[in-house]
N, C-alpha and C positions, 0 to 999 in steps of 0.2 A: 595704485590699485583701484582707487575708486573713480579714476578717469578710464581706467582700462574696463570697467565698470558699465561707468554711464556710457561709453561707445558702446560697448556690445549691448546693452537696454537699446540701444537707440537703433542699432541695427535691425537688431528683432523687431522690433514696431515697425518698424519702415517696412522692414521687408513684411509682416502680416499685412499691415494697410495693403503693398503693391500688390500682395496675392487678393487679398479681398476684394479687388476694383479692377482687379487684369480682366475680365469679359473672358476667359481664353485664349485671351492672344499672349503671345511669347512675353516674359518675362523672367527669364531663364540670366537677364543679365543687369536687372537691375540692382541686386547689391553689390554687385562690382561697380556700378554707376555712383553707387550710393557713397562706397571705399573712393571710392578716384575723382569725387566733386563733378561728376557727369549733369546729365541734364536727362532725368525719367520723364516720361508722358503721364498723363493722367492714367494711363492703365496697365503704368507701368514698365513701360518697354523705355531702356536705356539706349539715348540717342548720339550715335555714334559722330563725330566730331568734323567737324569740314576737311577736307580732303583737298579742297580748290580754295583757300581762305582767302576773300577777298575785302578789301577797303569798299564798304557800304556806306554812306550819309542819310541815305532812306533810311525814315524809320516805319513804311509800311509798304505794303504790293496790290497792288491790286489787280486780279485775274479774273476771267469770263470764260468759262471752261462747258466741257458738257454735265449732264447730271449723273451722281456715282460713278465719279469718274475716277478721283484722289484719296486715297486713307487717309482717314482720320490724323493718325500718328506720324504720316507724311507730314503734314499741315506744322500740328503739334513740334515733333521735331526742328523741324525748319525755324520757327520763332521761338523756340527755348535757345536753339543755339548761334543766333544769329539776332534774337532780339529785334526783327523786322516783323512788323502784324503784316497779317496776310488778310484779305478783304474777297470773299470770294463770290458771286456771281452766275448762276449756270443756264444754260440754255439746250434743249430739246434737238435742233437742228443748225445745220452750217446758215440755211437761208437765213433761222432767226438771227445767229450770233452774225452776219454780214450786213443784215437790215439794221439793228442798234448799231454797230460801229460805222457804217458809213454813214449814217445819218449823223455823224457827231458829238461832241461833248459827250466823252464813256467814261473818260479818265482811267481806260483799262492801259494796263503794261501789258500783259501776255493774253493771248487766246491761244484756242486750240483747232487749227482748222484740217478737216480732209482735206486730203491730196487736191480732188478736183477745183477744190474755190480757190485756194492759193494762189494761180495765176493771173486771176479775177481783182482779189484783192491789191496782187502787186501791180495791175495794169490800173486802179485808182487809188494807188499809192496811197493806199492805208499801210503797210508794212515797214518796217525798216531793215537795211542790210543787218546781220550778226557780226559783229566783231569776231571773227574766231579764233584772235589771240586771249580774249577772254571766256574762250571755252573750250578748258581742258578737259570738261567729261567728253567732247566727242569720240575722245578716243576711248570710250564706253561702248562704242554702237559696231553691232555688225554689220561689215562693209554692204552687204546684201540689202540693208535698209538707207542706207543714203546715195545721194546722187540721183534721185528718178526725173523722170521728165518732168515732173511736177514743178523740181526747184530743184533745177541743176546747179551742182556744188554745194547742196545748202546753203543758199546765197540768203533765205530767207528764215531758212526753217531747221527745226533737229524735230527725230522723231520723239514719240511719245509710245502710243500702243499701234500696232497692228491686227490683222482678222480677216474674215470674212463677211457675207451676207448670205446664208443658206435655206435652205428647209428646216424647220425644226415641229418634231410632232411626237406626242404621247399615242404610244405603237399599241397600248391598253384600251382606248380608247376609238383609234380609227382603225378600221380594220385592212384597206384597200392605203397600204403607205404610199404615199405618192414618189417619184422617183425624178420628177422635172419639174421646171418650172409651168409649164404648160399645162401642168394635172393640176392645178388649184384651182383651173377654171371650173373644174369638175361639179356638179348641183351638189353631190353629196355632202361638201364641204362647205355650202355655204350656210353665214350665219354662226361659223367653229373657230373662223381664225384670226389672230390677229395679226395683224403687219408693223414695221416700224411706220413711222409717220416721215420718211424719209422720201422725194420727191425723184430725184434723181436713181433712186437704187430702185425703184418702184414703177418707174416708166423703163429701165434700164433692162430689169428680168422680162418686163412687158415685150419689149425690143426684141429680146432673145427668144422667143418664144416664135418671132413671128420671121430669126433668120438674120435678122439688122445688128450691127454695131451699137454696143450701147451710147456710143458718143457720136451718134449720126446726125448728120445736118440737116437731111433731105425733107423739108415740108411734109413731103407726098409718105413718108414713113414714117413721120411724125402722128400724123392725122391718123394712119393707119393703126397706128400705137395706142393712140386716144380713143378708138372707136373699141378696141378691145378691151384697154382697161375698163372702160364704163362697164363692162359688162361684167368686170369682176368684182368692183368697189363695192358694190350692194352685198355681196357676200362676204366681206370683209369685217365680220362684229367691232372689229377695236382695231386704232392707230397708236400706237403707242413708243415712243423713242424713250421713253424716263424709267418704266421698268417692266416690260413687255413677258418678263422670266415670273411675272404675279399672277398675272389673268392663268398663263398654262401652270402654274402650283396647283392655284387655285381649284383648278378644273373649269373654268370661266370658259375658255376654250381648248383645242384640239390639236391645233396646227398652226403654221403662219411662217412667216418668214421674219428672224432676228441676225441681230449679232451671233459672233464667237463669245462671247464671255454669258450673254445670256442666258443661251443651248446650255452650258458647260453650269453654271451653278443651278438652275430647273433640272438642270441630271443630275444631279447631288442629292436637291430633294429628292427626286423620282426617277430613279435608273430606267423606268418606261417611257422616257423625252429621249428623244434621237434628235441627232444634227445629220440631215443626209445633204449632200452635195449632189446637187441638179445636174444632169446629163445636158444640160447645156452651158455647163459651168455658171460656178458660184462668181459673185462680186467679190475683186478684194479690193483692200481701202488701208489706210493707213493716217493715223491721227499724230498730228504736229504742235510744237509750239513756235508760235512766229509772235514778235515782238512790233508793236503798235507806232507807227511813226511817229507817235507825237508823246509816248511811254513816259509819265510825268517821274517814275520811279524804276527807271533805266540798270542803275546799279544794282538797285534790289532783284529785276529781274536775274541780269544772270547771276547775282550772285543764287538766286532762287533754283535755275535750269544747273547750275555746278553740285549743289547741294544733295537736290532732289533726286538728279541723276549717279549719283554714287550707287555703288552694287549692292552698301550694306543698308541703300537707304530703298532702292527702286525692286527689290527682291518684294517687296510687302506688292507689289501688283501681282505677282501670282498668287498669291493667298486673297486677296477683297476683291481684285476684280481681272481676272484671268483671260486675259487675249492674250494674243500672240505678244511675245515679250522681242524687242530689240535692242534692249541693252544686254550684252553678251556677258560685261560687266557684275549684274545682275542673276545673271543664271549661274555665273560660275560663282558668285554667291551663294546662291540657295543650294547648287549641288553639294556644295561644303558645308554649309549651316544648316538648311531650313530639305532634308531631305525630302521631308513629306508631301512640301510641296512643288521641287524641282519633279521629281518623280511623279505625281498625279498630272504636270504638263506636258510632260515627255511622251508619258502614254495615253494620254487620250487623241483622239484624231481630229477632235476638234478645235483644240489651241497648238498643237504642233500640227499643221496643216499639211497631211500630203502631198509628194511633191507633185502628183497627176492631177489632183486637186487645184493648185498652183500654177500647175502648166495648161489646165484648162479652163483656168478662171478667167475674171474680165476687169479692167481696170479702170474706173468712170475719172476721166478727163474733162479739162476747162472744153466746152464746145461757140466759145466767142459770142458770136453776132447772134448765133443760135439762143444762147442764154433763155430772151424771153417767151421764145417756142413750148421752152421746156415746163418755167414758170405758169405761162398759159394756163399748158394743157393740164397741172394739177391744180392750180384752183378751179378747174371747172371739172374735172372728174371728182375730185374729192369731195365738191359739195358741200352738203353738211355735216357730211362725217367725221 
C-alpha cells in the first residue's frame, strides 16, 4: 500500500510540475510517458520512441540550418531519445550557409539548402550521396515532393518544408492592395515595406515584372533587371529573412514580400495581414536536408533525418512554424491527434497553396555560369541596406 502510495505522490507532482512549465503546448501525454519510462521534454511533451532505431556511435550532430526553422521539443526529443547532443547553428540565406561551407572547416553534418543551390553545391562537391537503405522515413514523403529537377531521385537531398514567396500586406493599413508584383514599384508604398533579404527571389519577382524567366541568362535582361530594382530598393524600409512577420505585428511596416509561414502566423496576430499571390505568379521553393561530404557525424545524421521525420514527431511544424508540410506522414498525424492544427492548414490558402496558385508559380533554378551575374547585381542594388 505505501508503494502503491508513493507512485501515485509521484505522479501527481510530476504531472503538476509538467503542467506548470508546459508554455501551452501539448502535454496531454505526458503521464503515460511518466507510467511507461518514456522520455518528457522540458515542457512536458512525451516523446514518442524511434520508429527507424538505428546503431549510432556519435555522440553529437551537428547542423546549420536556417533561423526559426526546428521546435524546440524536436531538438529536445531527438537527444532524450537517442542521447546524441545536437549542436545547432543558423544562417539568414542559402548565399551565407554556401559561403561558410565552402570555404571549409564547418564541421557541419546536415544543412538545409533551397532547391536552387543544391546543384551548385553538388557540382563543388560539398555534398554526399544518401544512402537510402538507411532511410526509411522517405517513405513519409508525398510523392509530389520528390524527384524535382533539383536533385533527381534524391540523389542528394529529402525534403524538409515547402512554400511560397508572395505579397503580404496589412489591408488596415494600406488602402490601394496591390495585386502584382509590379505594384510595389508604386511611390505610395515607399519607405512601408519590407522584403526578405533573399537575392535570388528578389531579382526573380524583379524579372517577372519586366516578362523574363526568373532563371534567365541573358546579360541584356540581367542589366535590365538591375536598372529596375535600383529604383525600388530605396523604398524598401527593411531586409529581413530572420523574422520579417515582427516589423508587419509591429506596424513597423505595411507590406512586402515573405514566406508562407510568415504571412500565416502575422495573420494570427492580425487577421488584417493578407498573403495575395501576384498576378504574375508567386515563387515556389522548397527547403531540403543534404548531408556534407566530409559529415564528421554521419550516423548521427540519419539517425537524426529517420527520427525527426516521423509523423508523431514532424506534425509539431504545423503548429511553430507552418509552411507547406511534405511529410504526408505528418499530416495524417495531426488529422488524428493534433485536429486544430491539421484543420487551421487545410483552410487557409496560404500554407495549402492553391493549385492555380501552383500552376502559375515560378521555380528559381541553379542558373550555372550565370551564378555571378546574379551575385553581382545584388551587391550593388542592395547597397547599404
Amino acid at each position: 500500500m505505501k508503494k502503491m502510495f508513493n507512485l501515485l505522490a509521484l505522479l501527481i507532482i510530476v504531472s503538476l510540475a509538467i503542467t506548470a512549465c508546459g508554455g501551452g503546448k501539448p502535454a496531454s501525454n505526458a503521464t503515460e510517458a511518466v507510467v511507461t519510462g518514456g522520455k518528457v521534454t522540458s515542457t512536458g511533451y512525451a516523446c514518442p520512441e524511434a520508429q527507424f532505431p538505428m546503431e549510432v556511435t556519435s555522440t553529437e550532430l551537428n547542423i546549420f540550418v536556417w533561423t526559426e526553422y526546428i521546435p524546440a521539443e524536436m531538438i529536445e526529443c531527438f537527444e532524450l531519445v537517442t542521447g546524441i547532443k545536437v549542436n545547432r547553428d543558423e544562417y539568414s540565406s542559402n548565399e551565407e550557409m554556401f559561403a561558410k561551407v565552402s570555404a571549409g572547416g564547418s564541421n557541419y553534418d546536415l544543412v538545409q539548402p533551397t532547391d536552387y543551390i543544391i546543384a551548385l553545391m553538388a557540382r563543388q562537391e560539398l555534398l554526399q550521396e544518401l544512402d537510402h537503405a538507411k532511410l526509411p522515413s522517405l517513405k513519409n514523403f508525398d510523392p509530389n515532393y520528390l524527384d524535382f529537377d533539383f536533385d533527381p531521385g534524391n540523389k542528394y537531398t529529402i525534403p524538409y518544408q515547402a512554400g511560397t514567396d508572395a505579397i503580404v500586406v496589412n489591408t488596415d493599413a494600406v488602402e490601394n492592395v496591390p495585386q502584382s508584383w509590379a505594384d510595389l514599384w508604386k511611390p505610395e508604398y515607399a519607405g512601408k515595406m519590407v522584403f526578405l533579404d533573399d537575392s535570388r527571389a528578389t531579382i526573380g519577382l524583379t524579372l517577372l515584372t519586366l516578362g523574363y524567366d526568373v532563371n534567365t541568362t541573358d546579360p541584356a535582361q540581367l542589366d535590365e533587371a538591375k536598372a529596375k530594382l535600383k529604383e525600388l530598393v530605396p523604398n524598401i524600409k527593411l531586409f529581413d529573412s530572420d523574422s520579417p512577420k515582427t516589423a508587419l505585428i509591429a506596424g513597423d511596416v505595411d507590406l512586402g514580400m515573405t514566406w508562407t509561414a510568415e504571412a500565416l502566423l502575422a495573420q494570427q496576430e492580425n487577421p488584417a495581414i493578407q498573403y495575395i499571390y501576384p498576378t504574375e505568379g508567386a515563387i515556389l521553393w522548397q527547403d531540403n536536408w543534404a548531408m556534407l561530404k566530409d559529415a564528421p557525424h554521419a550516423d548521427a545524421a540519419y539517425a537524426w533525418l529517420n527520427y525527426t521525420m516521423q509523423g508523431d514527431i514532424f506534425w509539431m511544424m504545423l503548429r511553430d512554424f507552418p509552411y507547406t508540410n511534405p511529410n504526408q506522414a505528418a499530416l495524417d498525424y495531426a488529422k488524428e491527434n493534433q485536429a486544430e492544427y491539421f484543420d487551421a492548414y487545410m483552410a487557409s490558402p496560404i500554407t495549402n497553396t492553391p493549385s492555380d496558385a501552383v500552376k502559375n508559380g515560378h521555380r528559381i533554378g541553379d542558373v550555372g555560369e550565370a551564378t555571378p551575374l546574379y551575385d553581382d547585381m545584388w551587391v550593388e542594388v542592395k547597397g547599404g541596406n
